[in-house]
N, C-alpha and C positions, 0 to 999 in steps of 0.2 A: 413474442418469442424471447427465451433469458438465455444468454449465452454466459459460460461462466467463466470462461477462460479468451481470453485476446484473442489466442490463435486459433479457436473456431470461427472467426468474422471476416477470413479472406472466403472460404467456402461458400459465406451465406451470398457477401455483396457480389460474388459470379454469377448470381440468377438477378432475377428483376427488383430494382429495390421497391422494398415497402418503404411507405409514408414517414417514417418515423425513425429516428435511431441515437440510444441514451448510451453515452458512454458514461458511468459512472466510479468515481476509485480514488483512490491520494497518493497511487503513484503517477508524475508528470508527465516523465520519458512513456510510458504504456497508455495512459491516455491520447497523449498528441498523437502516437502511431497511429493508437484503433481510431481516431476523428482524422487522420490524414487518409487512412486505407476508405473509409466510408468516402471524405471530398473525391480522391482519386476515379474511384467507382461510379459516384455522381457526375461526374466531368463526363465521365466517357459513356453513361446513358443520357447527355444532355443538359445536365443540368452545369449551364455555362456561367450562372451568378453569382453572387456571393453578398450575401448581409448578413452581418456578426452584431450583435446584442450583447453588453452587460450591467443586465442591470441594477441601477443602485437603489436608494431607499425611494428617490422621487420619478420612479423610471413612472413610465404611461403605461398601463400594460397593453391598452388600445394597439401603440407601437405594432405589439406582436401580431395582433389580429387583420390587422391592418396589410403586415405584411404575408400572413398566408392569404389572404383576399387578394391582394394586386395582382396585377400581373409583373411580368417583369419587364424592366423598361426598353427592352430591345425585342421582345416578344417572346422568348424562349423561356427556359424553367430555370428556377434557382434554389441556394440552398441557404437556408436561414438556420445563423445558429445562433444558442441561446446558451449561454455561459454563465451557471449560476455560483457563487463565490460557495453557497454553503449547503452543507450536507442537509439541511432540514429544513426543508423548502417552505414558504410562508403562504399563509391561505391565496393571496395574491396567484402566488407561482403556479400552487395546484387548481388555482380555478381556471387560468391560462393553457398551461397544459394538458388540461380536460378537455376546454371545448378546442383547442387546437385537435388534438386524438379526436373528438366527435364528428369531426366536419374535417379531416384532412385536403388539401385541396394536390389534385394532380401535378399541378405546376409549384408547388415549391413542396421542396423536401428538409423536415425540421431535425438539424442534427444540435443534440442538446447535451453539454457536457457540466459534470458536478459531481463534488468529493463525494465521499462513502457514502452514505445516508446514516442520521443521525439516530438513537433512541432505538425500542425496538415496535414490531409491527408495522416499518414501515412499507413494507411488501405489503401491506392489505391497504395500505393508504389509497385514496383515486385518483392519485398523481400516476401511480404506478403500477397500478392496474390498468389505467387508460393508455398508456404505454406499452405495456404489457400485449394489451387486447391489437392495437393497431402496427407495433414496433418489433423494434429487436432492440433490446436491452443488453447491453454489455457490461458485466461486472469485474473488473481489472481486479485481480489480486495483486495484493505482494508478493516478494520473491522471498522465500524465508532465506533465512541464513546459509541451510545444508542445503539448498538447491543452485546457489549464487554459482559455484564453480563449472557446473552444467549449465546453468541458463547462460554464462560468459562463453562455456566452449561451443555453444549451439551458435553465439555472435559472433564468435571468431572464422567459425565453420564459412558462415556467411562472406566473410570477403577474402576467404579460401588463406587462412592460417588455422594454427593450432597448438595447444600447450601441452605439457605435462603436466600432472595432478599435481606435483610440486607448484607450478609456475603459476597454476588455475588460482591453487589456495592463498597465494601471495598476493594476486591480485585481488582475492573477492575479501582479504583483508582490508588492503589497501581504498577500496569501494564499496565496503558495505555501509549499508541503510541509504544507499545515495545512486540510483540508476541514472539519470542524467548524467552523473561526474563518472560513472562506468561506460555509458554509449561514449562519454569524448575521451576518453583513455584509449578504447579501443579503436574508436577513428585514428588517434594519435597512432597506438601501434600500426596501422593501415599504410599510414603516411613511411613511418620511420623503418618499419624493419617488412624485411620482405617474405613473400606467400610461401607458405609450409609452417615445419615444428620450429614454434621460438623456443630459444631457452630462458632458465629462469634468470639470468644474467641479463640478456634482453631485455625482461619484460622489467626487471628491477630497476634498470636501467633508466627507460621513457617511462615508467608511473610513477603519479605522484600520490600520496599516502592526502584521498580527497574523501577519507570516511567519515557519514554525517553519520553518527547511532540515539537516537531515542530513546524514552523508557520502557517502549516496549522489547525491543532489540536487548535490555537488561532484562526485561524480566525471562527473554526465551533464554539468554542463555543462562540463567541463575537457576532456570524449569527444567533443562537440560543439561544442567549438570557440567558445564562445560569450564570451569573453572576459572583458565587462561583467560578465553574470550571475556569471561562479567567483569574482572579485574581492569582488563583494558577498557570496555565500553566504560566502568563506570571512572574512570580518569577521564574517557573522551567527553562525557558528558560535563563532567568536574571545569574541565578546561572550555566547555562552550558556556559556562554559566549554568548549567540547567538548573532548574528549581528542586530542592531537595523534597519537597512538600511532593511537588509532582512523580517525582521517580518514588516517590514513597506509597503515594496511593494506589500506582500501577503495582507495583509488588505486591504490596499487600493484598490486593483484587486477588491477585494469581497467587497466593498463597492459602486463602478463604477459600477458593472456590477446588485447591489442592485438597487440601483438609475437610470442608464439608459440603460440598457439592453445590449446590445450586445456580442462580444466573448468573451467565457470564455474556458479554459481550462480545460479540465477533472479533478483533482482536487477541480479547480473554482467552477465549474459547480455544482459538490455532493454538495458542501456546500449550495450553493445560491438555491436548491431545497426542502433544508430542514430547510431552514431562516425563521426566524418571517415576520411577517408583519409589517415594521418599517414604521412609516410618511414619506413622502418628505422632511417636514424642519427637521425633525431629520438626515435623512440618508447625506441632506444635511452641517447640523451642523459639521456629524461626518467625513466627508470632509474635514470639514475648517479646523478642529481639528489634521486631518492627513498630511494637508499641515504645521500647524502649528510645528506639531513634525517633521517633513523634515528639519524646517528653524532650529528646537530645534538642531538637528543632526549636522546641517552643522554648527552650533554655530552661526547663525545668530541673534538667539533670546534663551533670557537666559529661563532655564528650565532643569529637569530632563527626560529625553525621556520615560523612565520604567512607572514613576510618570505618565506622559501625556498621554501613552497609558491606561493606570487606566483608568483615567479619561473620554478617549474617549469613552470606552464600557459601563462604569457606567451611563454615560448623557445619550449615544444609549439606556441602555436596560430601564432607568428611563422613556424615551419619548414614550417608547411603553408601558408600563406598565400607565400610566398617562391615566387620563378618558378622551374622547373625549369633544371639545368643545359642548353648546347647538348647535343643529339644523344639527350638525355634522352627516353623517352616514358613 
């Protein structure tokens, strides 16, 4: 069973749990939940144990088998989890988690958590298909950017406060691409200020400006046009180090697949469906523009990279915003 969103897994684990259950995704705060909501659940059908696995290059994988076979040492059921560091699980992993799914055993229930999944086709792998067949499979999305201020006020809702769209927007500034450092802001507001409407004074107040941004958080907002936001993220990024080569390949992904369609990768993909409508010779421009900061990179040609990528989104979102030529439709 695939569940594709978090918040269909309190529904499922109210009936009897199945054998099996993959929390899969790269965000941390949504993961721990949907693996906390599954233990929870397991506790209160009996399953009173707990054995946690992570394993490294020299793990046994016997380990594993070993512990869906046992019993548990007090006699009752347990829950075995299996915590894989990477998205793209090694033949090891999948021949493990196969014959675990083949032979499920009554008394222990296997909660298995790990990032995204790597590459594509890996939904017909038999890691995940054997999953699939015996489990419930949880796939965590991110939280885009224009959802951030609803997914915060649905959290605030939860321990009976609430903002104004003013107050929302300031904090999912102040938190974006970092849910962990959002779930502790708003515990903090829980603590500090009290139940109903805060204001934006309030909330300005207790948070603290803890936003982690990526390169892919640049390329949505550079897809979408949003001007303000790509200038910011790409100073935030500027200031944590990030690799120019890297924010450079993500863009230009999502600028390729802007202009001439074809594969894109799950990440890709969200962005480039939620993109403006850019011209051909703009998207083309912002091409030229991105080969140009490659040659800025490898010092082939004099320039500021940080500068250049400016540049690049400012021209992109100026040619979309620009009125069409006469006779143009």
């Amino acid at each position: 069973m695939r569940l594709r969103a978090s918040e269909q897994l309190p529904a499922q684990l109210a009936r009897p749990l199945l054998p099996v259950y993959a929390i899969l995704g790269d965000e941390p705060l949504l993961v721990l939940e949907a693996a906390d909501a599954v233990r929870v659940a397991a506790r209160k059908q009996g399953f009173a144990e707990r054995e946690v696995y992570e394993p490294g290059r020299s793990f046994d994988w016997s380990e594993l088998a070993h512990a869906g076979a046992s019993l548990s040492l007090f006699g009752g059921r347990k829950i075995v989890e299996l915590r894989l560091p990477s998205g793209k699980p090694s033949a090891q992993v999948s021949d493990a988690v196969v014959r675990w799914c083949e032979q499920p055993s009554p008394e222990a229930l296997l909660l298995l958590t790990m990032p995204r999944p790597e590459g594509g086709g890996w939904w017909e792998a038999p890691w995940f298909l054997a999953l699939n067949k015996v489990g419930v499979i949880v796939e965590v999305q991110p939280v885009p950017r224009s959802a951030l201020p609803a997914w915060l006020s649905q959290r605030l809702n939860r321990q009976k406060q609430s903002a104004s769209p003013e107050a929302l927007e300031y904090l999912a500034e102040r938190v974006e691409g970092n849910l962990l450092a959002a779930h502790q802001e708003l515990q903090k507001l829980a603590l500090l200020a009290p139940e109903g409407q805060l204001s934006v004074d309030v909330v300005r107040d207790a948070v603290a400006d803890v936003a982690r941004f990526d390169t892919f958080a640049a390329a949505e907002a550079l897809a979408s046009g949003e001007s303000a936001r790509y200038i910011r993220i790409l100073d935030g990024l500027r200031g944590e180090g990030e690799a120019t080569t890297h924010l450079l390949f993500t863009i230009s992904n999502v600028l390729f697949v802007l202009a001439y369609g074809g594969y894109a990768n799950k990440p890709t993909q969200m962005i480039v469906d939620k993109a403006k409508r850019y011209p051909p010779k703009a998207l083309a421009k912002a091409i030229d523009r991105a080969a140009e900061i490659d040659r800025t990179i490898k010092g082939v040609r004099v320039g500021e990279p940080w500068e250049e990528f400016a540049k690049l989104g400012l021209e992109l979102h100026a040619a979309a915003s620009a009125p069409a030529p006469p006779g143009h439709r």
